[in-house]
C-alpha positions as CSV (number, residue, x, y, z in Angstrom):
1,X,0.0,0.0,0.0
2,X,1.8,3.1,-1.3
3,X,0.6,6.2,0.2
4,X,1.6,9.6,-1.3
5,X,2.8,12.4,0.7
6,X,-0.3,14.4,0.0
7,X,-2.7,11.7,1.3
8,X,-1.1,12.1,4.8
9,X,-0.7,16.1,4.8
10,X,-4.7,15.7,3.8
11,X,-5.1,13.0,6.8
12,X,-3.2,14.6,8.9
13,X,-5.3,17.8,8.6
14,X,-8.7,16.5,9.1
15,X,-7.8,14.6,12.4
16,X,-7.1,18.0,13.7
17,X,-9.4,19.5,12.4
18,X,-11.6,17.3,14.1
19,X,-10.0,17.7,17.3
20,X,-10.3,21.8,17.7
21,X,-14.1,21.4,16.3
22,X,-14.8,19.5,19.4
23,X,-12.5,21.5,21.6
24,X,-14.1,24.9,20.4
25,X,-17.3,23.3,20.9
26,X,-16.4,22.5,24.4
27,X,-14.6,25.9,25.4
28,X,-17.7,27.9,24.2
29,X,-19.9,26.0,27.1
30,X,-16.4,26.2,29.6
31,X,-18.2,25.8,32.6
32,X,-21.1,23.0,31.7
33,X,-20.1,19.5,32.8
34,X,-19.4,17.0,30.2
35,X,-23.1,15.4,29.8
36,X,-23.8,11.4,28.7
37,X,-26.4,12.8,26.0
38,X,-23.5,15.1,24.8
39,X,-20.8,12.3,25.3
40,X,-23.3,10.0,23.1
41,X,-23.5,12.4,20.1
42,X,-20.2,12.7,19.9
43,X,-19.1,9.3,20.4
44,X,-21.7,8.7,17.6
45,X,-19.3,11.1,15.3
46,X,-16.3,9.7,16.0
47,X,-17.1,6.2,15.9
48,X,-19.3,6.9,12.3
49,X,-15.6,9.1,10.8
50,X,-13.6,5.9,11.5
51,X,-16.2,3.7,9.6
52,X,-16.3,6.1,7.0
53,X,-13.0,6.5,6.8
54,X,-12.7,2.6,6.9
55,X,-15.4,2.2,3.9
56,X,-12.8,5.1,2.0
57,X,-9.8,2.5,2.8
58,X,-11.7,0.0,1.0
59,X,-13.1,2.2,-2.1
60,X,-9.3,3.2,-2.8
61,X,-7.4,0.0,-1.6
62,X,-9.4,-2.8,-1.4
63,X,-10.8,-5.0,1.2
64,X,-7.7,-6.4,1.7
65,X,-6.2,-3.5,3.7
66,X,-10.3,-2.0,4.7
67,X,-9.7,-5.5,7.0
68,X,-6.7,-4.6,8.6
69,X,-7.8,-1.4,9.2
70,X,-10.8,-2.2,10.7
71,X,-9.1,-4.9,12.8
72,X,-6.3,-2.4,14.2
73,X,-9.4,0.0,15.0
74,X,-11.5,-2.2,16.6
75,X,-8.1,-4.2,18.7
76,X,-6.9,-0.6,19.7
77,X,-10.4,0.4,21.1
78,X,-10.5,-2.6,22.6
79,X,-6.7,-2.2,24.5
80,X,-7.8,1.4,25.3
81,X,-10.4,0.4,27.7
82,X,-8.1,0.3,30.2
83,X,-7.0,3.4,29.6
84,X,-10.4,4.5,31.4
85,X,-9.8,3.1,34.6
86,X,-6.3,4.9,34.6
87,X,-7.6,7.8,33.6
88,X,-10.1,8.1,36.6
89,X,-7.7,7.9,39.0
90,X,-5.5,10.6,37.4
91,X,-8.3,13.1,37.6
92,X,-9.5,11.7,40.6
93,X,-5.8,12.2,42.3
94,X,-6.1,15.8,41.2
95,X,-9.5,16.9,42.2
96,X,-10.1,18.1,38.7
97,X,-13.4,20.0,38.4
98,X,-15.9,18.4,36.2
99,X,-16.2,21.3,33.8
100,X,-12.4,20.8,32.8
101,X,-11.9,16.9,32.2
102,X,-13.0,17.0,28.7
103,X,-10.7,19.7,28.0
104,X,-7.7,18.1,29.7
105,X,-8.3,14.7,28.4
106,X,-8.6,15.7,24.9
107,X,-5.5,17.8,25.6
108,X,-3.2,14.6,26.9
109,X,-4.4,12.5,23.8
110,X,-3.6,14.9,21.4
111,X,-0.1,15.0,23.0
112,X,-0.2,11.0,23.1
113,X,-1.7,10.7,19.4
114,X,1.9,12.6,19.1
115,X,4.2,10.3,21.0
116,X,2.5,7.2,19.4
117,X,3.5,8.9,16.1
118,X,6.8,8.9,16.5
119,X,6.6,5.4,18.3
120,X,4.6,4.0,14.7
121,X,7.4,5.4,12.6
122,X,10.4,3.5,14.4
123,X,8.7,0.8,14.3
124,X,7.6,0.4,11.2
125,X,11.2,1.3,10.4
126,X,12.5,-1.5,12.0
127,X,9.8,-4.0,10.4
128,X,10.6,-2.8,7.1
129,X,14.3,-3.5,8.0
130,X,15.2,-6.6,10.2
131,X,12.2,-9.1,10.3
132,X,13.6,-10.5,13.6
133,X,11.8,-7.5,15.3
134,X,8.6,-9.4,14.5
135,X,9.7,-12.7,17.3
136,X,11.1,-9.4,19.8
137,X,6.9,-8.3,19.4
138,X,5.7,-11.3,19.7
139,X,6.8,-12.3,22.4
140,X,6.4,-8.7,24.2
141,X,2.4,-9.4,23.5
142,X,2.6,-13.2,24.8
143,X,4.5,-12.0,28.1
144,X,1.6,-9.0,28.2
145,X,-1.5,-11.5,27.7
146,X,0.1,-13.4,31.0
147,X,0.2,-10.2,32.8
148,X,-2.8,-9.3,32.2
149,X,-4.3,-13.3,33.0
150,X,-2.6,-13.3,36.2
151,X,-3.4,-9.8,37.2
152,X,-1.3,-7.2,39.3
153,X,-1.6,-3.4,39.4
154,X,-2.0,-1.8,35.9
155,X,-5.2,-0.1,37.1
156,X,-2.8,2.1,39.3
157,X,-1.3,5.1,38.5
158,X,2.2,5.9,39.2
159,X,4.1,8.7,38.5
160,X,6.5,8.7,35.5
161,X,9.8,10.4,35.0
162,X,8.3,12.9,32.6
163,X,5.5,14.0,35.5
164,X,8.0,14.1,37.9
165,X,10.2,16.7,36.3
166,X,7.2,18.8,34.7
167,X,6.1,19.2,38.7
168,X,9.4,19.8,39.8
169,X,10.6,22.4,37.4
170,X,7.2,24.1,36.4
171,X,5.7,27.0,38.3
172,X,2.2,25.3,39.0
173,X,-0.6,27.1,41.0
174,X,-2.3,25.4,43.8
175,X,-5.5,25.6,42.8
176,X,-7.4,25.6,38.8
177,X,-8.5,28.4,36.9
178,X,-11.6,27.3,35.0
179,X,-10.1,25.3,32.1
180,X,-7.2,27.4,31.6
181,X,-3.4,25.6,31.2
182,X,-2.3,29.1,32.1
183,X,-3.0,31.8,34.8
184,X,-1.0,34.8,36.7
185,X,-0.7,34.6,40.6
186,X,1.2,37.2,42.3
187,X,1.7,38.7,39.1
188,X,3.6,36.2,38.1
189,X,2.8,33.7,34.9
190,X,2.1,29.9,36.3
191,X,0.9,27.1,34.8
192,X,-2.5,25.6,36.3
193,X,-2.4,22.1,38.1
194,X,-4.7,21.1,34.4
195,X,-1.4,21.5,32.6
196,X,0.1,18.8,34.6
197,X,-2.6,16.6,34.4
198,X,-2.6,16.9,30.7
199,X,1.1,16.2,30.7
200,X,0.3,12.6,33.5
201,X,-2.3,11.7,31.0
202,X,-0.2,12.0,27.6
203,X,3.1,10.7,29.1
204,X,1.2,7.7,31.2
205,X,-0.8,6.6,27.7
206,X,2.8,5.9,26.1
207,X,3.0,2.9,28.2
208,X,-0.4,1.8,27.1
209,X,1.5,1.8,23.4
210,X,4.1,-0.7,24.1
211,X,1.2,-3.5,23.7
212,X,-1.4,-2.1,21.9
213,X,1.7,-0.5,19.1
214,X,2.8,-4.6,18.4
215,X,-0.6,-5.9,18.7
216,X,-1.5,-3.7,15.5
217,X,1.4,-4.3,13.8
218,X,0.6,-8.5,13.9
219,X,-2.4,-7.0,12.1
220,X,-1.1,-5.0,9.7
221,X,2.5,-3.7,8.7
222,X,1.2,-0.4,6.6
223,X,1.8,2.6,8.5
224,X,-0.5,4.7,7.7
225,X,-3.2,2.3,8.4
226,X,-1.8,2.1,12.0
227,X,-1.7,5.4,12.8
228,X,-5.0,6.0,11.5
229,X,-6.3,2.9,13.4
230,X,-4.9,4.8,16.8
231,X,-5.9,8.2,15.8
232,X,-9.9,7.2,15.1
233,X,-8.9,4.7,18.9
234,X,-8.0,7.8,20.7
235,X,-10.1,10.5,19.5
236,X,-13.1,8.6,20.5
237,X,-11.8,7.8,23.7
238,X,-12.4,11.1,25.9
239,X,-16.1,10.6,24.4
240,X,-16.2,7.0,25.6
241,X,-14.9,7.7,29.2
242,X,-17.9,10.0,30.0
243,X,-20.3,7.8,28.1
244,X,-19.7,4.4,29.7
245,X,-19.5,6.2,33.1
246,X,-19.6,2.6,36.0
247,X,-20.1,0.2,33.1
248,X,-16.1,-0.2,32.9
249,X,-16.1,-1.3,36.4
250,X,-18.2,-4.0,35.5
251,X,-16.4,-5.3,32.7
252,X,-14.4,-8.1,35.0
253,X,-13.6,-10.6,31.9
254,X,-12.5,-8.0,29.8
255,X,-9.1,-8.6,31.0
256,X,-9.3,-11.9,30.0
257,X,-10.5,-11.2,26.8
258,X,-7.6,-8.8,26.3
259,X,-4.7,-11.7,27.5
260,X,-6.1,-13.8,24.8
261,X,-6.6,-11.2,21.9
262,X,-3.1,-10.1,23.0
263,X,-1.6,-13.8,23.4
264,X,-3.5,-14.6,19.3
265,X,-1.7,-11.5,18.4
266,X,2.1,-12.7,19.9
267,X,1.4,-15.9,18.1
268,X,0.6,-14.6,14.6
269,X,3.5,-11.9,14.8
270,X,5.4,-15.1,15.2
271,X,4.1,-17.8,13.1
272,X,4.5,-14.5,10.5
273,X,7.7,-14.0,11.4
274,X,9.1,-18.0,10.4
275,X,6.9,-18.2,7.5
276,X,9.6,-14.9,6.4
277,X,12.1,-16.9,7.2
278,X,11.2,-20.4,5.0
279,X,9.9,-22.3,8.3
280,X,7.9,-24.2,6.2
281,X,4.8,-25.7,8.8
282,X,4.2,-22.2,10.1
283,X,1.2,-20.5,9.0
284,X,0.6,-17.1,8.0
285,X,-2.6,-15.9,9.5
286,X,-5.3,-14.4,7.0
287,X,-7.1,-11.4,8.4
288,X,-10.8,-12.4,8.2
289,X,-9.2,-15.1,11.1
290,X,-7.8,-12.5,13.1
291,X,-11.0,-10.4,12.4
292,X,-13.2,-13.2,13.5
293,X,-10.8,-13.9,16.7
294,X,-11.2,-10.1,18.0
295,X,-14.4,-10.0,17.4
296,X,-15.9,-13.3,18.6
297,X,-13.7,-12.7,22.1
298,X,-15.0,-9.3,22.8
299,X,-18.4,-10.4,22.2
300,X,-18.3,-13.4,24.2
301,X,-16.3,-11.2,27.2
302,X,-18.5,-8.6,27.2
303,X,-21.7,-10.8,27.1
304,X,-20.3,-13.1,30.6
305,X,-19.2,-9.9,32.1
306,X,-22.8,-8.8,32.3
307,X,-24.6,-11.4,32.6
308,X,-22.3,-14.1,34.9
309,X,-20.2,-11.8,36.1
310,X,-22.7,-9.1,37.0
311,X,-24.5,-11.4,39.0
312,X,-21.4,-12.3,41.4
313,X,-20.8,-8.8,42.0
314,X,-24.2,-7.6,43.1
315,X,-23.8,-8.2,46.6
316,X,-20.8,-6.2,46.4
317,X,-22.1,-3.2,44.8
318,X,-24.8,-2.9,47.1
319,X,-22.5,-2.0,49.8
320,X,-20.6,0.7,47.8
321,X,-21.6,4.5,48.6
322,X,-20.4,5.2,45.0
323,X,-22.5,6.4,42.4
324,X,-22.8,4.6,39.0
325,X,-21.3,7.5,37.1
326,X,-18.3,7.4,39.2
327,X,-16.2,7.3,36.7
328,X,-16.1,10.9,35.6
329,X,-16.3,11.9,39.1
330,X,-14.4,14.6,41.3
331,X,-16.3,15.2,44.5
332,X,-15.1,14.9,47.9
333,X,-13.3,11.9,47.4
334,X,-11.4,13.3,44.8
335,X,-10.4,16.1,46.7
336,X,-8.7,13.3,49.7
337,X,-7.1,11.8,46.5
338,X,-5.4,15.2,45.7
339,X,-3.9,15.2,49.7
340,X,-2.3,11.8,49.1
């Protein structure tokens, strides 16, 4: 799939213009929360753009590469779930005001849609170049789909390098200023505790891209279908964080689901990588399988999470003093988050 230079600039363009549409929507109502009914329509847009924009991958390319597109969308959505939990506790942690999370989150994911950029282009340098990479991949997915089977503390945030230097060596205020990254205390120009949060939610989604970067890439080598598989992932996912509100937290095979998707994944990049090499009994995966795989898994995960596994927590919710739309909190609890 050769794509011409123009094609990108033109690609390239409408994602942001997409982005700062919705932002300029969002600042002209600055102090209205983030609604479900506005979260719907506009999880509606984004998630009707990446089918179009699927259906134009197929009208210029073929179904061929409309398949792996559509398989790296719906795997990336999929491994951004997560991201949602992670993303509560950041803004949870920092007491932000529910006026300002929309603006913030959009913010860090245009920074990560940034990183990931540069994260697609190595490595689809280095597939393009040594085809051993494809075994290094591989095997980073298998040891992520145990992870993720045995369980351990992904959920939780932790502070990374980058956050710890952006607090130590930028002026921050102690308090927020509407939805502003900027404000003047003292007459003196500081950046708003929003501007770190922007920077804990763009740096902590890289990590997210060291499996969810491979898993795409055992679905597809083209770059530019990659990057346009992350950027329709991630522009939807601000939307998707105020519109499934509690639902995530019920969602207890999903991890499950995940290990496997990822552990198929690991095993295609694999089998790929020694049917490259002549290995004659290894198989090379068609994408209608891999299609099938994702789909059938989420369905099935999705379905026992809220049925079987719905059931066997409604004891325990009953005892919770949570709200169901906890998720896009920032109440009193998240002000005791911000002390800790």
């Amino acid at each position: 799939m050769s794509v011409a230079p123009w094609v990108w600039i033109l690609t390239l363009a409408g994602i942001l213009a997409v982005i700062a549409a919705d932002l300029l929507v969002i600042h002209r109502n600055d102090t209205r929360e983030f609604t479900t009914r506005r979260a719907a329509f506009w999880s509606a847009v984004y998630i009707g753009l990446a089918v179009l924009f699927g259906l134009g991958v197929w009208l210029f390319s073929g179904g061929q590469h409309a398949a792996q597109y559509f398989g790296g969308f719906v795997t990336e959505k999929s491994l951004s779930v997560d991201n949602l939990f992670v993303f509560m506790v950041i803004l949870t942690r920092f007491a932000v005001p529910k006026h300002a999370q929309h603006t913030v989150l959009m913010a860090g994911i245009v920074i990560a849609l940034v990183l990931r950029g540069a994260f697609i282009a190595v490595g689809a340098a280095a597939i393009s170049t040594f085809t051993w990479v494809f075994f290094i991949f591989g095997a980073f997915l298998l040891w992520t789909a145990y992870g993720l089977v045995r369980g351990g503390d992904d959920d939780e945030f932790k502070e990374n390098a980058v956050l710890r230097w952006a607090k130590r060596v930028i002026p921050t205020s102690d308090d927020y200023d509407g939805s502003r990254f900027l404000t003047r205390r003292g007459g003196r120009r500081m950046v708003t505790p929003l501007m770190i949060v922007m920077i804990a939610i763009g740096s902590t989604d890289v990590l997210f891209a060291l499996d969810s970067i491979p898993a795409i890439f055992g679905l597809t080598t083209e770059p530019y279908l990659v990057f346009t598989a992350n950027a329709f992932a991630l522009m939807g996912l601000v939307q998707l964080y105020f519109l499934l509100g509690g639902l995530t937290d019920r969602l207890v095979y999903l991890g499950h689901g995940l290990a496997f998707i990822l552990g198929f994944i690991g095993v295609k990049l694999i089998f790929h990588a020694l049917h490259e090499y002549g290995v004659g009994w290894a198989p090379d995966v068609p994408i209608w399988l891999s299609l099938a795989v994702i789909a059938g898994t989420l369905a099935a995960t999705t379905v026992a999470s809220l049925t079987v596994g719905g059931r066997g927590r409604g004891a325990a919710d009953q005892g919770r003093d949570e709200p169901a739309g906890r998720i896009a909190g920032g109440d009193a609890r998240a002000s005791e988050g911000s002390e800790r």
